[in-house]
N, C-alpha and C positions, 0 to 999 in steps of 0.2 A: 581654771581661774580666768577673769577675765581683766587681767592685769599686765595682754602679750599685747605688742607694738607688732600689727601684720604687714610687715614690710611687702608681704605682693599685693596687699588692699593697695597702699599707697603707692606704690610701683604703677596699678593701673591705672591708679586717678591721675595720675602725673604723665600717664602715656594715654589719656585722653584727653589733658587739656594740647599736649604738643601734637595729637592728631590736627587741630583744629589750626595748629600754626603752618602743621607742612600743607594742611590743602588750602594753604594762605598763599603761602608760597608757590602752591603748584599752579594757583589762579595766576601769579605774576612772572611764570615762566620757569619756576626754579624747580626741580628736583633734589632734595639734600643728600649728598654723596659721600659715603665713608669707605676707607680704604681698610681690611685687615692685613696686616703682615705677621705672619709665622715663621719660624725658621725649627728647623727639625720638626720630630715629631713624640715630643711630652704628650702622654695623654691625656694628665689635666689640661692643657692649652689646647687640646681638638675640640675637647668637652665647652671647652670657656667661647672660643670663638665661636661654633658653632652656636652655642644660644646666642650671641648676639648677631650673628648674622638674620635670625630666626625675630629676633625682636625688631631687626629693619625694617624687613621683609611682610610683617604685620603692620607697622606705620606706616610705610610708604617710602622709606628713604633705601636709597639703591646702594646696594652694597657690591665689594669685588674682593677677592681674596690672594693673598701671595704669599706661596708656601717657598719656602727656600730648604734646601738638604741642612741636615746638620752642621758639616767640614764650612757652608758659606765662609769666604774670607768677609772681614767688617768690611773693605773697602767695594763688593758688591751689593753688602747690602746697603750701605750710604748710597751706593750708585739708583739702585731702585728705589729710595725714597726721595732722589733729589728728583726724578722722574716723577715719582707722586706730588711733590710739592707744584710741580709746574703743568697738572694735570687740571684744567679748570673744571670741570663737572664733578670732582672730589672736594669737600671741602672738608674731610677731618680725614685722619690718620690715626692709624694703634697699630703701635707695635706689641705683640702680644708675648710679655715675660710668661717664663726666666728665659734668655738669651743664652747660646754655647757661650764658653768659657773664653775665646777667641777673641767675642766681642764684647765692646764696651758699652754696658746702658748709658753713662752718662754722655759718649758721643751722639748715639744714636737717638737722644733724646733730644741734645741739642740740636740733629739736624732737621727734626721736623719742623716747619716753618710756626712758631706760634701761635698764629691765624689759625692752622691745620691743629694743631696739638690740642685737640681733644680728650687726651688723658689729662693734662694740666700737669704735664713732667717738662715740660723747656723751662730753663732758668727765667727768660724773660717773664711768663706767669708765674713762674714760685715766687721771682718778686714782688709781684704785681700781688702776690697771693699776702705776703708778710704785710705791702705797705695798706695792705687795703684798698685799694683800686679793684673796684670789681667788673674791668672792663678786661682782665686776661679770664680765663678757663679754669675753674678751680676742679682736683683730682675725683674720681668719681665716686671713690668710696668715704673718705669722708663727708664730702658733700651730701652722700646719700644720709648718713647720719644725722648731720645737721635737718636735713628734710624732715626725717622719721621725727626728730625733737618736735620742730615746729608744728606740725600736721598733728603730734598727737599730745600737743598742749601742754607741753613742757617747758617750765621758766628756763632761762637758763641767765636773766639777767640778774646778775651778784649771785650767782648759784659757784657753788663750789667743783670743781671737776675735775677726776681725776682721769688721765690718758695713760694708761697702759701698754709702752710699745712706744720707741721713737725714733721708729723707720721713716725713709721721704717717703712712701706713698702712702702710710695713713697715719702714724701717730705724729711728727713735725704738723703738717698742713692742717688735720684736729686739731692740735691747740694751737695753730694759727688762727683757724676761722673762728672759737669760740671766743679768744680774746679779742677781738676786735671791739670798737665802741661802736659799736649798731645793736638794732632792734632784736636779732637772734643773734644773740651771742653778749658777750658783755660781760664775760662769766671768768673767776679765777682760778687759773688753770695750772694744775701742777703734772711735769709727765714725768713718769715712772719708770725704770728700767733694769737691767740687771744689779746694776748695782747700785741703786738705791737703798739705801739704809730703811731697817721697818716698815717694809710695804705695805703692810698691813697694816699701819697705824694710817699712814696716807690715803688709802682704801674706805677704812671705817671712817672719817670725817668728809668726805665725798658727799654730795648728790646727787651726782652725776656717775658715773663711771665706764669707760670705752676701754672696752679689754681689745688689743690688738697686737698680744706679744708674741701669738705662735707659738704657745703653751697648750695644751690640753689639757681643760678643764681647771684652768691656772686660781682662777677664781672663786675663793671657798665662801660658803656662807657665814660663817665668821669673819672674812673681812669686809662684810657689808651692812650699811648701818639700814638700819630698819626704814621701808620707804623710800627706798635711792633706786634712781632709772639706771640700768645697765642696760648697755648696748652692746653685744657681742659681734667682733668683726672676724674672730678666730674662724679657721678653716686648717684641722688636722683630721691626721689620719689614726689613724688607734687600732689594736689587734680587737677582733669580737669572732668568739668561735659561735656563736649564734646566724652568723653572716655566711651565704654563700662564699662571700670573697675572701670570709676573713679578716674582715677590717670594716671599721665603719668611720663618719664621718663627725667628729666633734666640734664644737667650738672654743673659747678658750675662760667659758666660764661653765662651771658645776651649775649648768641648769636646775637641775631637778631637787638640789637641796638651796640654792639662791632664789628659787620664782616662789617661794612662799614669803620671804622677807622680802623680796622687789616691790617698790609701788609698780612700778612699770618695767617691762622686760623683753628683749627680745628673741625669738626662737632663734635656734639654728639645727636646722635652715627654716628657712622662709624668715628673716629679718633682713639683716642690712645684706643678704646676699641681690634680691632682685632690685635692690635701690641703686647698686655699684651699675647695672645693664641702664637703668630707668635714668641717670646723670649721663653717663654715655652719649645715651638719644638726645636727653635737651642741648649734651655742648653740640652736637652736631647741627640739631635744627638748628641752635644759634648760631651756627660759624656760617652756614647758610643765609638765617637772614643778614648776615655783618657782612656777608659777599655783594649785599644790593646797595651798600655805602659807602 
């Protein structure tokens, strides 16, 4: 069908217009610098960092890595980011979740400097995120969504939208950026969650719909009204004895019986997964050029 949202089309397009910004930047002295920090070793998080090291590396912005043991106490790893913050040829930071148990995300998010907070998790940009001031960082995987809207022509002004999922790193900040009064977005936004009463009545009166519960395949095609853009941000795991491993990798919408009633849809994978790397690169080039001001 030709009704999919190719989030690595746009992914490229958008890592070719920021080619042209960083050898903007390289003309006036700057190299854009991102720091990864890991701690243990989850193998999703080798997997995650490593493509984005790999998506630097192809633009041009210089990357450097810090792996910490699992046991890390928090107070070294605060010690190593206060080091990153006052590193000046670094201009972003990631710390890359889930974090041992020991430590605290909402400290360690706090202590990345703002400026640096490239994922758009420091309070000071979640604010900045609610009030609409688009001079903080907004988080990278909603953003990407927003993009994939814009880019593949999708109203969203007075559009109906439902948010599936309302975790801080993608369902809060989604229906922060769509409600806003600007150009893309503008849109009335209801989020959904475990206990929402009738989800599926919520669902079917959509336009819009951003599945981001951590449900596999949470999203049936009877709760989708005929014509509604679904963007799928799930990322689970599921048994598949067809699989070498054993398992394979879903989303958190019933693709294969929702993309005949979708107007528009996006795969998993290849949708909003290479837009999450593709927001990544632009905060950084921007935290770069906001260093020459």
């Amino acid at each position: 069908m030709t009704n999919l949202i190719d989030g690595r089309a746009i992914a490229a397009q958008i890592q070719g217009e920021l080619a042209v910004r960083v050898a903007d930047l390289k003309r006036r002295g700057i190299v854009p610098g991102l720091a990864f920090v890991r701690v243990g070793e989850d193998p999703a998080s080798k997997v995650y960092v490593g493509r984005k090291e790999k998506a630097c590396a192809e633009l041009g912005i210089v990357s450097e890595t810090h792996v910490l043991p699992a046991e890390t106490a928090e107070a070294e790893l605060l010690a190593l980011l206060a080091r990153l913050n006052a590193t000046g040829h670094l201009h972003g930071i990631l710390v890359q979740a889930p974090l041992p148990k020991q430590i605290r995300e909402s400290v360690v998010f706090a202590t990345v400097l703002p400026s640096k907070d490239v994922d758009g998790f420091h309070p000071v940009n979640v604010g900045k995120l609610m009030l609409g001031d688009d001079s903080g960082f907004r988080p990278c995987t909603p953003a990407g969504v927003v993009e994939l809207l814009v880019r593949s022509g999708v109203k969203t002004d007075g559009a109906e939208v439902v948010v599936l999922g309302r975790g801080n790193i993608v369902g809060k900040p989604m229906a922060a950026m769509l409600c806003q009064k600007n150009k893309h977005a503008n849109s009335t936004v209801t989020i959904c969650h475990a206990a929402t009463r009738d989800i599926q009545a919520h669902c079917r009166r959509a336009d819009i719909i951003i599945a981001a519960m951590g449900v596999a395949e949470f999203l049936k095609a009877d709760m989708v009204k005929p014509g509604a853009v679904i963007m799928d941000v799930g990322v689970n795991r599921v048994p598949d004895a067809s699989s070498k491993t054993g398992t394979k990798l879903v989303g958190d919408v019933d693709f294969k019986n929702v993309q005949p009633i979708a107007g528009k849809i996006t795969p998993n994978p290849g949708g909003v997964g290479p837009m999450t790397i593709a927001m990544l690169l632009q905060n950084t080039v921007r935290a770069a050029e906001k260093s020459l001001t």
